[in-house]
C-alpha positions in Angstrom: -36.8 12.2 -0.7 -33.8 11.9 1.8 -34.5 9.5 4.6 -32.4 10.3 8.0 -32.9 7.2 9.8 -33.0 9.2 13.2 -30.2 10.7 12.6 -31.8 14.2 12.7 -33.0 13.5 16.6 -29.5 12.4 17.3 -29.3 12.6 21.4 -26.2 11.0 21.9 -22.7 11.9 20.2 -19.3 9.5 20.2 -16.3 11.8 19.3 -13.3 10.3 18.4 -10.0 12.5 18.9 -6.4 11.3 18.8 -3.8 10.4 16.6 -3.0 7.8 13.7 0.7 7.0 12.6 2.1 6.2 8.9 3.6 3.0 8.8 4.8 3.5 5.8 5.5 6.4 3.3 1.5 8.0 2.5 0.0 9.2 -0.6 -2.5 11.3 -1.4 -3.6 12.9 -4.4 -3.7 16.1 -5.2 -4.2 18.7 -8.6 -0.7 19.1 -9.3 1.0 22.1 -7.1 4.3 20.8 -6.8 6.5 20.8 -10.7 8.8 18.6 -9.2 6.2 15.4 -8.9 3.6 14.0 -11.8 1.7 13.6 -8.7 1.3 15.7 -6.2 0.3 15.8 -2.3 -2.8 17.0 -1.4 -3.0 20.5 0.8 -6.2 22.2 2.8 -7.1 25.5 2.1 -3.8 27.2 4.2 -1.4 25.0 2.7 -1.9 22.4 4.9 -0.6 18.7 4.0 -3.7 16.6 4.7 -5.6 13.7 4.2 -9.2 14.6 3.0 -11.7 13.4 5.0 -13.8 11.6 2.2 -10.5 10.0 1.7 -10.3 8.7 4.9 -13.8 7.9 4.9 -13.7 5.5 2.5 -11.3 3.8 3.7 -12.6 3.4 7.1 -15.9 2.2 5.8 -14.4 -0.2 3.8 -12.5 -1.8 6.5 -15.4 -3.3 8.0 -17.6 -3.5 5.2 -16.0 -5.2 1.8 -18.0 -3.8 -1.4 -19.2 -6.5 -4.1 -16.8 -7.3 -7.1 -16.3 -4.3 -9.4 -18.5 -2.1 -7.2 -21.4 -2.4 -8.4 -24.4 -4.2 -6.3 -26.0 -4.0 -3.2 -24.6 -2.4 -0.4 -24.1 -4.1 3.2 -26.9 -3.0 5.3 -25.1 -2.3 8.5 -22.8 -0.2 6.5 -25.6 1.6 5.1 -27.2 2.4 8.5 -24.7 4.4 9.6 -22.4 5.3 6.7 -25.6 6.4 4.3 -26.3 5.5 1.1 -27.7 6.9 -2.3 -30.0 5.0 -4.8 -28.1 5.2 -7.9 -30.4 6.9 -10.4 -33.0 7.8 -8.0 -33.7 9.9 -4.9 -33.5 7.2 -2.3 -31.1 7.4 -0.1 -29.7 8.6 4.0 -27.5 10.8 5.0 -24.4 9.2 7.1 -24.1 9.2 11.1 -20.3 9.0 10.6 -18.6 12.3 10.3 -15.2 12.4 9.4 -12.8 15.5 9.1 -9.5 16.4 7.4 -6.8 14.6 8.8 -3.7 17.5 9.2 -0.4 15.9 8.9 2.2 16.8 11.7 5.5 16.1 12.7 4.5 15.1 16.4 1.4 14.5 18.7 0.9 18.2 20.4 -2.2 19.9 20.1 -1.7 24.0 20.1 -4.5 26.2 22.1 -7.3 25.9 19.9 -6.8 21.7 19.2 -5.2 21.8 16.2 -1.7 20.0 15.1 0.6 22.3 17.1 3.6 21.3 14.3 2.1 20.7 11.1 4.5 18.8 8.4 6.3 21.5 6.4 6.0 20.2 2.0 9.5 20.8 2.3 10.0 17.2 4.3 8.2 15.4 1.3 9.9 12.3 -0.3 10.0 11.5 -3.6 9.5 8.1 -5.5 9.7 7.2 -9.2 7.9 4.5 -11.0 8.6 3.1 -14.5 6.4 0.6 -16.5 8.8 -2.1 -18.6 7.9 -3.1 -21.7 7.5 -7.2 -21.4 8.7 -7.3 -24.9 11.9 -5.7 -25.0 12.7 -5.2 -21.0 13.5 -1.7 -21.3 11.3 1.1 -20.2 7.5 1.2 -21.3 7.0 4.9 -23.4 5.3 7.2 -21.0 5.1 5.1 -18.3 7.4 7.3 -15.8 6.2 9.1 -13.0 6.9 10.6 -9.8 5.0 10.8 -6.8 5.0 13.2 -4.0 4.8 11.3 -0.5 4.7 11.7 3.4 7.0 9.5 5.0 6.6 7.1 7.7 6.4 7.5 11.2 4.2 11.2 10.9 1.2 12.0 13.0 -2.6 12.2 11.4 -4.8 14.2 13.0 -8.2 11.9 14.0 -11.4 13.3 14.2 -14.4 11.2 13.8 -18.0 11.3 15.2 -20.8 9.0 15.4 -24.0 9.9 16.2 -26.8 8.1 17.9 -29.5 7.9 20.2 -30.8 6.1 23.1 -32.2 3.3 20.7 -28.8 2.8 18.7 -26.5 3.7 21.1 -25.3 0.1 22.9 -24.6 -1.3 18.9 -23.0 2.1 17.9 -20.3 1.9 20.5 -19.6 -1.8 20.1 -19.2 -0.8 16.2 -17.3 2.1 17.4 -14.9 -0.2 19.1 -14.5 -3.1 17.0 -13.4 -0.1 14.4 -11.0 1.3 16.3 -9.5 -2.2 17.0 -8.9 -2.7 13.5 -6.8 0.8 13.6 -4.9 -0.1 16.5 -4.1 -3.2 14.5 -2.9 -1.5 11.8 -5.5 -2.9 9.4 -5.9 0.5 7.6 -4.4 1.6 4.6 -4.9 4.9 2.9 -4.5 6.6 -0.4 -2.9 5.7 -3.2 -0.7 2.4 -4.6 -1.8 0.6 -1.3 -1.0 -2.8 -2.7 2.5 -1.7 -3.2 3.8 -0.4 0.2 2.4 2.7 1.0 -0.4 4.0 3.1 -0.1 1.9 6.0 -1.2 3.0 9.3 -1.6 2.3 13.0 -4.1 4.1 15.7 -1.8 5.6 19.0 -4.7 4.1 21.1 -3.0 5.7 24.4 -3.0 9.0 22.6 -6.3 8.7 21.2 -9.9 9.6 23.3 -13.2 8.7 23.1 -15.8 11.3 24.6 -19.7 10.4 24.9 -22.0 13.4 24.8 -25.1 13.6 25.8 -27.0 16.6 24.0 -30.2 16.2 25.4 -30.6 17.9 28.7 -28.8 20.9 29.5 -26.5 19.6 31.9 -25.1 17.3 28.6 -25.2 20.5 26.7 -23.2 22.2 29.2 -20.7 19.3 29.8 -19.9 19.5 25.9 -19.1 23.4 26.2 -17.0 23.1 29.1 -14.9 20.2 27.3 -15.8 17.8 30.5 -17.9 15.2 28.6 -17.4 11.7 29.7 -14.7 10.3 27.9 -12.0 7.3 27.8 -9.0 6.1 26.2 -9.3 4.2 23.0 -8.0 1.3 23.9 -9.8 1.0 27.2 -13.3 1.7 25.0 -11.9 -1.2 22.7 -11.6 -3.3 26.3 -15.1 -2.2 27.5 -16.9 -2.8 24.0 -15.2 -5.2 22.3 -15.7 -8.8 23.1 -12.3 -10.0 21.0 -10.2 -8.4 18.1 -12.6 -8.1 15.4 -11.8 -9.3 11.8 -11.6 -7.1 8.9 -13.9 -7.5 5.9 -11.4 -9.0 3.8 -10.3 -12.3 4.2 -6.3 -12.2 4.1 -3.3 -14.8 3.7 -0.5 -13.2 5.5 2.8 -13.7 3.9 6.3 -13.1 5.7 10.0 -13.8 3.7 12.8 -13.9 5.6 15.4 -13.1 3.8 19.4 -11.5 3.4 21.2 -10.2 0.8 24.1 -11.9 -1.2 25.0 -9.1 -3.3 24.3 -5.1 -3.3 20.6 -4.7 -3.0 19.5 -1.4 -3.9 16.6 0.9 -5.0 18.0 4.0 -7.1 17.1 6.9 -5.6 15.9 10.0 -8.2 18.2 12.4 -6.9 21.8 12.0 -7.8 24.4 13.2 -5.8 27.6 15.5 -6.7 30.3 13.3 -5.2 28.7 10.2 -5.9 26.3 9.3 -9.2 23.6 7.1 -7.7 22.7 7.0 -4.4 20.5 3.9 -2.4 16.7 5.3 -2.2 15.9 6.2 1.5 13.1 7.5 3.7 12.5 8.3 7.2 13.5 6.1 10.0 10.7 4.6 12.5 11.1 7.6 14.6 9.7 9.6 11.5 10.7 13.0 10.4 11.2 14.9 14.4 13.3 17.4 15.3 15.6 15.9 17.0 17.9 12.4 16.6 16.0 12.0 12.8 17.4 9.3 11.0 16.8 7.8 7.5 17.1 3.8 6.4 17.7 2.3 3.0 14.2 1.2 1.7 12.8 -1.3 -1.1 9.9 0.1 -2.2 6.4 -2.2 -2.2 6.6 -0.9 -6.5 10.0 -2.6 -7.3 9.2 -5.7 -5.3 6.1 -6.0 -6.5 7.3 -5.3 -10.3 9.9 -8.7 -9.7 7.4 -10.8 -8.7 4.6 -10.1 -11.4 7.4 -9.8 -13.8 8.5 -13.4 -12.7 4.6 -14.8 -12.3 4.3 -13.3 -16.1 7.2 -15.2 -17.1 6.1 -18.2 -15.4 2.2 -18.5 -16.8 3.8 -17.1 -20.8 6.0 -20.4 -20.8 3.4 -22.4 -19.7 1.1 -21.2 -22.4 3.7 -20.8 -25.2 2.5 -17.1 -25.3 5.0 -14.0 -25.7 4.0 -10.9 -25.0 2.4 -8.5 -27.6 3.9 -6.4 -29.6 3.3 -2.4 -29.8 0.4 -1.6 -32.2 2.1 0.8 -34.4 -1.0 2.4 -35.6 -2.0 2.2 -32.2 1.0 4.0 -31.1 0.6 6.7 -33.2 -2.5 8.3 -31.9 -2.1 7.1 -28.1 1.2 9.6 -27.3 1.1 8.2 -24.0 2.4 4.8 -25.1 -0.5 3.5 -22.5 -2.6 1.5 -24.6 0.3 -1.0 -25.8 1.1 -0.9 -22.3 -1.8 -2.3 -20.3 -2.8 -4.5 -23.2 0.7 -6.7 -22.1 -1.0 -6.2 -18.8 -4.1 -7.5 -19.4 -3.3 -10.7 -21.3 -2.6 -13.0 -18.4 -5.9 -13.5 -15.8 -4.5 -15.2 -13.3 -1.5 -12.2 -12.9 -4.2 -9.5 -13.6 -5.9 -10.8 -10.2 -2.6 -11.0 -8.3 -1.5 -7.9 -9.3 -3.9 -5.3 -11.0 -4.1 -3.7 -13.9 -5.6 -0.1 -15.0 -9.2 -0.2 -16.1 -9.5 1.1 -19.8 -12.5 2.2 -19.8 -15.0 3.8 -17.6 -16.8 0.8 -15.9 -14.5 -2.2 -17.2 -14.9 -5.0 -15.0 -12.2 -7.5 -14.1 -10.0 -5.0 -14.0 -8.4 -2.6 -11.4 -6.8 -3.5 -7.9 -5.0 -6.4 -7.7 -5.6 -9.1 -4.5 -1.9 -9.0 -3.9 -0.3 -6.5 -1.7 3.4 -5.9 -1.2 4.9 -3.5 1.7 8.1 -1.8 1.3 11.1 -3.5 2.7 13.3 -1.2 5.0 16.5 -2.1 6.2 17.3 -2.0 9.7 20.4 0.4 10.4 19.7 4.1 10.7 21.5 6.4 8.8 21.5 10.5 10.5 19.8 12.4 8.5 22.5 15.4 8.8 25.3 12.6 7.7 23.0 11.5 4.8 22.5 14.8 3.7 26.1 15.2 3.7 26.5 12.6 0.9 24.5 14.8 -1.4 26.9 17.7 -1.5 30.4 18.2 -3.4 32.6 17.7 -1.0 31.2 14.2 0.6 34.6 12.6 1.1 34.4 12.7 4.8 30.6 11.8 5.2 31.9 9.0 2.9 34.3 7.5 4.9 32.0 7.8 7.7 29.1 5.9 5.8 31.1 2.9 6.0 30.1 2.6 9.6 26.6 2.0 8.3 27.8 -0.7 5.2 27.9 2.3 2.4 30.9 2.0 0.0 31.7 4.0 -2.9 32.1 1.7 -6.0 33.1 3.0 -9.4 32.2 2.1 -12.9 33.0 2.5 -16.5 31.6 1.7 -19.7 33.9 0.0 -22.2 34.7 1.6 -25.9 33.8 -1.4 -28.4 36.0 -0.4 -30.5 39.3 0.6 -28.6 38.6 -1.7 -25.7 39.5 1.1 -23.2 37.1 3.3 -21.2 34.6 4.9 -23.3 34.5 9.1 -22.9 32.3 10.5 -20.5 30.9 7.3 -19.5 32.5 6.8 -15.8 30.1 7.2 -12.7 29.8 6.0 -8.9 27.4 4.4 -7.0 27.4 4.1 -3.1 26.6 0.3 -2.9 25.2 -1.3 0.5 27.2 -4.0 1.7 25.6 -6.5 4.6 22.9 -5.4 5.7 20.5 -6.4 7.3 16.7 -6.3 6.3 13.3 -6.5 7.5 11.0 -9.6 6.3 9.4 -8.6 3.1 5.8 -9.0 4.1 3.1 -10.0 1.1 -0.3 -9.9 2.0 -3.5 -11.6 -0.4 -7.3 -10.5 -0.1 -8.9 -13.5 -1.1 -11.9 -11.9 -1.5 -10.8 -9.6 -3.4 -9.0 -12.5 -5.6 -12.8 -14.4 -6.1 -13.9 -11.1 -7.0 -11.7 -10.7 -10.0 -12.8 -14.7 -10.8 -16.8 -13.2 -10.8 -16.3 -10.1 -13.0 -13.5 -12.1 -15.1 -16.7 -14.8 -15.4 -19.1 -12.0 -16.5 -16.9 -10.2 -19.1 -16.1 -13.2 -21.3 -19.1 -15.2 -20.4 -19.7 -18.5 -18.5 -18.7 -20.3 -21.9 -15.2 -19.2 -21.7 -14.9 -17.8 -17.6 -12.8 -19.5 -15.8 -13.9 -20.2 -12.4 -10.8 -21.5 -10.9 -8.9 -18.7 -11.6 -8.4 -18.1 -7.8 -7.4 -21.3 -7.1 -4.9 -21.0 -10.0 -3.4 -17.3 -9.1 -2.6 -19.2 -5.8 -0.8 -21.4 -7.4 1.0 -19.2 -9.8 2.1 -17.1 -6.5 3.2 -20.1 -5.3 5.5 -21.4 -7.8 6.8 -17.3 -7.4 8.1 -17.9 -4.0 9.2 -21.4 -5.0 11.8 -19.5 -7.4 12.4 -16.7 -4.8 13.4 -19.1 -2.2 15.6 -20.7 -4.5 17.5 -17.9 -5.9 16.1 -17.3 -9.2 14.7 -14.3 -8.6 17.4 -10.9 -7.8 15.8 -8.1 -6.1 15.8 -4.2 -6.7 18.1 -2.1 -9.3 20.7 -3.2 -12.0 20.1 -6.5 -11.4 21.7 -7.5 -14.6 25.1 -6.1 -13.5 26.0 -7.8 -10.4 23.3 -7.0 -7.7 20.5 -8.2 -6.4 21.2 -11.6 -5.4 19.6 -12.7 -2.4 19.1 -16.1 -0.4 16.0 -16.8 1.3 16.4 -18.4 4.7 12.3 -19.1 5.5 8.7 -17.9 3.8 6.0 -18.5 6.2 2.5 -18.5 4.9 -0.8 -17.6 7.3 -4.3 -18.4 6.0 -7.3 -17.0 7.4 -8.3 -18.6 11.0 -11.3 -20.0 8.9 -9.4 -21.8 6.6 -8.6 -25.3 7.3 -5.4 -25.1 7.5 -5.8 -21.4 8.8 -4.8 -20.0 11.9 -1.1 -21.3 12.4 1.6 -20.2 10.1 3.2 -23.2 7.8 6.6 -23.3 5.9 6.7 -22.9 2.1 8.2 -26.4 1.9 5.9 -28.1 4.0 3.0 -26.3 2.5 3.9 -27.4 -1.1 4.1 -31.0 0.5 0.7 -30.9 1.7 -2.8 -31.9 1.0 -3.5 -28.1 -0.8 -1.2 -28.4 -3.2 -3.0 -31.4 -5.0 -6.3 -29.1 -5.5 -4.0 -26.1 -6.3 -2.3 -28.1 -8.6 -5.4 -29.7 -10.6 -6.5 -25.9 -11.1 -3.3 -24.4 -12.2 -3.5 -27.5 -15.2 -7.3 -26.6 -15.6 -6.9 -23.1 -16.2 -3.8 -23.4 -18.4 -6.4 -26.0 -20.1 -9.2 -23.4 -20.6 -10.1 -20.9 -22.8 -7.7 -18.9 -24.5 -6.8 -15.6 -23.1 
């Protein structure tokens, strides 16, 4: 039998109505409508773009409530009394308090005459991004591991719509939870959809844009009130003021990571559509302003995947020489029945523990533990000139010269190349092309971010999958580390950044990395240099469990 916990004699209703804005480019699932993208973006019934509200719900549920490693476990109470539950195998359960509708994706904050998104985003002003697996063996690209996703860019409008309902009884804790929620949005602490650890789905509430109405259905003047739209009702961020005591921390516990950093050669992200003048072009996507009307700009953009890719491809390197272990070899039989090339894959992924809880791998099976979302989370990277969009487009076409020329204004040069015959020693047929190369820019911090819970979660189910005879309990301690001695080789040049990075680009000097633990932490609270960090009193502890888990059991 369903229990309601009250929720059925619900007198009192908190309706949420505003606006949240993408940070960053947003993805969201859907069953494959567009035949340009692997993965497509998900629509409503009328075409919509739109972020499902059971999407959204999750997300929002787990910002303030962390689930148990793997998933599995009990629930946190608090978030069962108002999000519901289910008893898994039974008939347990209550329904939730929290309603949350489809989010519709617009290209600005107006409402038309019956409250809906007066300019919904049209599919046409999609972006595009490609990801390829590399095989650690060879370097070259993983079989089957390409892909393209559908995105919305940054700087679009999601349509909020959230109630929570309560009573007299429940109704002083619901709005302080209300507020300390909407807090964490106006922080920016939450991230939806897909590929969240590597740049996308960031978000921020427009708390001056967003309202907060009480209703009271339990007399008829309430009643009436609601039906006349004249409900009591405030601002978001002057219900955060009036509820919140301070800003609220989210569940997870995070280390905040900011790299200050500028290119010494061509840094670059090839974008998947080529141009006609020019071969390759620099991957973009919206300017802050987002995709409006009027004034819209782009800006060159390294994406959360390709950063992330470096650094777990340099952390791989880093833990295989320490162990003396190369990467596996394709199972050929294995091969031969998986077309996907998948399995040979993820089983290089899944060698290393300590880089499996930094960065994730893809569960094999249904219920594998240990496996899944990495702890470490990587933003995209945006340069900070503005392109116009109309001159960008320009670029594309097959008579660019002009837009060319005026590119340059913005540190975009045309650079050609050839390939060289081997055995004449001129230029090989058919094998000259062009690529518009950036040339001193400048770029935004690249900003890493660790869920240390998240990162003793992995230790756990790591512990329960191999058995306390061989876990290895300080497996957080000694991904911390491993991350560590990743910056140490980013800060000191050993790492290049983006595309073609073994023909001349991708160099870059760091100038500062700034690391902020949590304000419980010790040494939590104020941010530290690298340097000074690896000269502290951590890095002894860090150190002894970077040699113990190398020490352990074997992978």
């Amino acid at each position: 039998m369903i229990q309601h916990n009250g929720a059925a004699g619900s007198v009192v209703r908190l309706r949420v109505a505003g606006w949240l804005r993408t940070q960053s480019a947003l993805h969201i699932g859907d069953s494959g409508r567009d035949p340009n993208a692997t993965l497509a973006t998900a629509v409503d019934g009328r075409g919509r773009l739109c972020v499902p509200g059971s999407s959204l719900a999750g997300a929002l549920r787990s910002l303030l409530h962390a689930d148990p490693a793997g998933g599995d476990g009990p629930r946190d109470e608090a978030a069962n009394h108002r999000w519901g539950w289910a008893e898994q195998g039974g008939q347990d359960g209550a329904v939730s308090r929290i309603v949350v509708g489809d989010a519709l994706v617009a290209a600005g904050p107006e409402l038309d005459g019956e409250g809906l998104p007066a300019r919904p985003l049209s599919p046409a002003r999609l972006e595009s991004r490609t990801s390829v697996g590399i095989d650690r063996r060879h370097g070259a690209a993983a079989q089957g591991i390409l892909f393209t996703r559908s995105v919305i860019p940054r700087g679009v409008w999601l349509r909020l719509e959230l109630d929570l309902r309560s009573d007299a009884r429940n109704a002083g804790d619901d709005s302080a939870y209300l507020a300390r929620l909407l807090a964490l949005l106006a922080a920016g602490q939450l991230r939806l959809g897909a590929a969240v650890t590597r740049g996308l789905g960031r978000t921020r509430l427009a708390a001056d844009r967003t309202t907060v109405h009480t209703e009271q259905l339990d007399s008829p003047r309430g009643l009436f009130a609601v039906l006349r739209g004249d409900s009591e009702h405030h601002t978001a961020d002057r219900w955060i003021r009036d509820h919140g005591t301070e800003t609220p921390q989210a569940a997870a516990r995070h280390l905040e990571i900011r790299v200050s950093w500028r290119p010494l050669a061509p840094v670059m992200v090839r974008s998947g559509v080529d141009g006609l003048t020019v071969d390759t072009l620099p991957l973009t996507t919206a300017g802050p302003g987002g995709p409006g009307d009027d004034g819209e700009t782009v800006t060159l953009v390294l994406p959360g995947t390709s950063l992330k890719g470096a650094l777990r491809s340099r952390a791989e390197h880093i833990e295989r020489t320490a162990r003396g272990t190369d990467a596996p070899a394709a199972d050929t039989e294995a091969t031969r029945h998986d077309t996907s090339g998948s399995a040979a894959f993820r089983e290089q992924l899944d060698q290393l523990p300590a880089v499996r809880a930094l960065f994730g791998s893809a569960p094999r099976h249904k219920g594998d533990r240990g496996r899944g979302r990495g702890a470490l989370l990587v933003d995209d990277c945006h340069a900070e000139s503005e392109i116009p969009a109309e001159l960008w487009d320009l670029a594309h076409q097959p008579d660019a010269a002009a837009a060319l020329v005026r590119l340059r204004e913005y540190g975009l040069e045309r650079a050609d190349h050839v390939a060289i015959d081997r055995w004449t020693g001129g230029a090989a047929d058919g094998l000259l092309y062009s690529v518009l190369e950036p040339h001193g820019l400048t770029w935004s911090p690249i900003t890493l971010t660790v869920d240390l819970r998240r990162l003793a979660g992995h230790a756990a189910a790591h512990a329960t999958t191999t058995g306390p005879e061989t876990g290895q309990p300080e497996v957080p301690d000694a991904a911390l580390a491993l991350l560590l001695l990743v910056l140490r080789d980013l800060k000191a040049g050993r790492l290049p950044l983006g595309g073609s990075t073994h023909r001349g680009m991708g160099d870059v000097a760091v100038d500062e990395i700034l690391l902020t633990f949590p304000d419980d932490d010790p040494s939590g609270g104020t941010p530290v240099e690298l340097d000074a960090f690896l000269l502290g009193e951590e890095t002894g502890r860090l150190t002894d469990a970077w040699s113990t888990y190398l020490d352990g059991a074997a992978v």
